[in-house]
Phi, psi and omega in degrees: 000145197274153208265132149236149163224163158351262142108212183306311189299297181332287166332312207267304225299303202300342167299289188317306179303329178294320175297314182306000220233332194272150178101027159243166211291136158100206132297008157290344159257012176224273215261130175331286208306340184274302182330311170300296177270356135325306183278338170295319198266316176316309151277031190254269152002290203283310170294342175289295184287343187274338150310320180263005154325269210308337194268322179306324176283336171295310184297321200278336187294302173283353167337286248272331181290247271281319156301319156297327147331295165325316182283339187256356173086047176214153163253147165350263229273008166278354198237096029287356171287307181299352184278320187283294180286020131259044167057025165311112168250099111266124175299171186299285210309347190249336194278311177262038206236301170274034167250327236230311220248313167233080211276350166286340199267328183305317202302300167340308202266331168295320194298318190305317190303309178317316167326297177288348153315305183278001152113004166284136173308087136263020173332296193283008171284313188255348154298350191260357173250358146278333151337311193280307180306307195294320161341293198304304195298343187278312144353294173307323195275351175254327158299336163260032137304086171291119195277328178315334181281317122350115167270163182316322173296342192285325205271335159313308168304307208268321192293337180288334169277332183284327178087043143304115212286179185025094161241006134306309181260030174273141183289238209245328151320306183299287183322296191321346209261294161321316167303327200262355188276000000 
């Protein structure tokens, strides 16, 4: 039976392990077999942590609702209780986004929580501060548009949505100008 060898697959698979490998300490990055299993553990790693990523940002959102709570004479979990039982939907992460950015509109929402605590009818109070949320976010998203940043068919979309006349044959300077008036 004829000899197989490697050849050209081997090479590229063990190359491709050396490129994940580089810039690491040692030989971990010049020889395969560590370099392979390095890069094994590396994602075990990568994957362990984009989880506890997620939980340490869960941690910080509520520091910052709970220290803004604080200010307001209420504690953390007396003020998401009163959030849930006046139907208030908003997440952690935007309650401290508004804690941090309005601190009158957080004031709002503490008060709605207090409300709902005490047994008052606040629906329609907390229908109108997720209204107030969804407004602002939308506001935001459209002042932290960078149009410069924006390729041209998108800022082609917003002028056409905008009813800007001839915005076909504008380069991208011109929209960008037009957009921003």
């Amino acid at each position: 039976m004829a000899r197989v060898k490697g050849g050209n697959v081997a090479k590229n698979r063990r190359r491709k392990v050396l490129k994940r490998a580089k810039g690491y300490f040692g030989s971990k990055h010049r020889l395969y077999k560590t370099a392979h299993e390095q890069t094994l553990h590396s994602g075990v790693y990568a994957y362990r942590d984009r989880k506890n990523n997620k939980r340490n940002f869960r941690k910080l959102w509520i520091v910052r609702i709970n220290a803004a709570c604080r200010l307001n004479d209420i504690s953390y979990s007396r003020f998401i209780d009163g959030l849930s039982k006046a139907d208030v939907l908003i997440n952690r992460k935007m309650l401290s986004q508004v804690a941090i950015e309005n601190p009158a509109l957080f004031a709002s929402y503490v008060q709605i929580a207090k409300d709902a605590l005490a047994g008052k009818n606040v629906k329609t109070a907390a229908k109108a501060a997720n209204e107030e949320v969804k407004k602002a976010d939308s506001e935001d998203s459209v002042e932290s548009t960078d149009l410069s940043k924006l390729t041209v068919s998108e800022l082609k979309e917003m002028a056409k949505a905008n009813n800007i006349a001839d915005y076909t044959s504008m380069k991208k300077a011109e929209l960008v100008e037009a957009l921003s008036k």
